[in-house]
N, C-alpha and C positions, 0 to 999 in steps of 0.2 A: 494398558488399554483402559483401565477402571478408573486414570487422572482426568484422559480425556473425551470418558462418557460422561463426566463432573464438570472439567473444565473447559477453557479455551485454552489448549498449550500447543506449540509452538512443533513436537516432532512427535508427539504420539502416532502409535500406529495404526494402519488402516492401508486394509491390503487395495484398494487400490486408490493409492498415494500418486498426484499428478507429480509426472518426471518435471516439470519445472518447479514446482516445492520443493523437490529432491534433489534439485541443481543447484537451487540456492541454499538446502541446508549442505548440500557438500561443500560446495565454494565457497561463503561468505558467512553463515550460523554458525559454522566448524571453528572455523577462524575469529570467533569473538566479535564480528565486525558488528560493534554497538549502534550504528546507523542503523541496517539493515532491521536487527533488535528493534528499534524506534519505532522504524516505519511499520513492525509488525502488532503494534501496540502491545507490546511486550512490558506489561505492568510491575510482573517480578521475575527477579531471576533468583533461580535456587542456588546458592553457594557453599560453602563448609565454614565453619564458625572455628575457634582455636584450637576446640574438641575433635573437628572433624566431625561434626553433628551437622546435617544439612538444616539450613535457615532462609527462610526467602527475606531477600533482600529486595527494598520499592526504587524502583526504575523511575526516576522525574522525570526522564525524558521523553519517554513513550509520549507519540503524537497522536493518540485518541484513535476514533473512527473515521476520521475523514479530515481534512487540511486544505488549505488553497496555498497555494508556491506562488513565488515571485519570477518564475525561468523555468523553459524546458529545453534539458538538452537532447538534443537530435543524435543518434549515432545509425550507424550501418551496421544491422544483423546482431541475434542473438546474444553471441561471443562478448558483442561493444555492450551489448546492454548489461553483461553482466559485469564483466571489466570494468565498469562506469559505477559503479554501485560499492567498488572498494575505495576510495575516496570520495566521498561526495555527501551531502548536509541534505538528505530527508525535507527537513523540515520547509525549504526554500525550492527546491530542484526535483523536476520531475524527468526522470529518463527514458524517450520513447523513440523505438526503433521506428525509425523510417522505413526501412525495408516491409514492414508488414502492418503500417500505417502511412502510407506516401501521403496524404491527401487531407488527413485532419487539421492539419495546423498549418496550412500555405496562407500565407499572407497574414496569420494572426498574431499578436503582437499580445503575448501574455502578462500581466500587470496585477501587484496585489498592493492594497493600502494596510496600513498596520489597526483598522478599525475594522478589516475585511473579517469574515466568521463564517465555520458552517458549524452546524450541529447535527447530531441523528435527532429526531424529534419520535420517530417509533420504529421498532421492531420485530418482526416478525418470522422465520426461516425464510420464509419465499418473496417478504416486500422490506424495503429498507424505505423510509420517509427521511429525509434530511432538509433543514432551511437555513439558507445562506441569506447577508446581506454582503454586498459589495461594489465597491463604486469604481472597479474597474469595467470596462468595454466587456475585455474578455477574462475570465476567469478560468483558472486550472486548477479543479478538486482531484486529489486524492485520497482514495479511500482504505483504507486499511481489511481489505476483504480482497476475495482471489477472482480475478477477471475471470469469466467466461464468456465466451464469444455469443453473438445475438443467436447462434444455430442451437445454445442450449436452452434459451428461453427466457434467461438477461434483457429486460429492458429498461432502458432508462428514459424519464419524463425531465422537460424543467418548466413551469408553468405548464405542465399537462401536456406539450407535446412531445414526443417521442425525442429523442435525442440521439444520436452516435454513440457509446463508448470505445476507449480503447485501454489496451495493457500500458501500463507505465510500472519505470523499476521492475522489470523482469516479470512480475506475476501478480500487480495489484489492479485496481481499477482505474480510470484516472478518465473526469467527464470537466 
């Protein structure tokens, strides 16, 4: 507990730990799946060195605070969303169950340019500030931080008005 009153790490404890954190660390973190890793901006990983001395090792691939994807894929229910999440590239693909998002993405047509960006610009526990530029219509950020639905107090702005979020990849943000 005293890594994770320090750091941001990835399975420290905390008694009440959301069952879908828990699902993903049993099916997909257990399992080494380095995407997942990525998407979780997972900076280092602890490993054992020749001695069997633990050494954090720097992760290049970890995708920061937030990202815009070039495709989202669609599945039915839970289950698909997490099953979708053992093969699949973070960095470009966003996975978002229909079933408990029917309505977000009808008729949008996601696109990203390779000049597209977002950034956190400031932080705070309870406000997140990010600025994007991007020259598609419609854009798809996600963010490396844990969805909660608007009933817990989660609001999202994009030029100041209010916006929708929804979960993408089993347990992140995604606006």
């Amino acid at each position: 507990a005293i890594t994770s009153y320090h750091h941001k790490s990835l399975g420290g404890y905390h008694g009440a730990k959301l069952s879908r954190y828990q699902d993903l660390i049993d099916n997909q973190i257990s399992k080494n799946n380095r995407a997942v890793l990525n998407m979780l901006n997972t900076r280092y990983i602890i490993n054992e060195d020749a001695n069997k001395q633990p050494v954090a090792q720097l992760n290049p691939e970890a995708l920061g605070n937030a990202w815009l994807v070039s495709e989202v894929k669609p599945v039915q229910g839970a289950k698909a969303e997490m099953d979708a999440l053992t093969n699949f590239d973070p960095k470009n693909t966003a996975v978002v169950d229909e079933k408990a998002f029917p309505d977000y993405l009808k008729g949008i047509t996601v696109g990203r340019d390779s000049t597209d960006k977002i950034t956190l610009a400031e932080y705070q526990p309870n406000y997140l500030k990010y600025n994007s530029t991007t020259t598609a219509d419609n854009a798809m950020a996600v963010f490396s931080e844990i969805y909660y639905n608007d009933h817990k107090g989660w609001k999202a702005y994009i030029d100041g008005n209010e916006t929708p979020h929804i979960r993408v990849n089993y347990v992140l943000r995604g606006l």
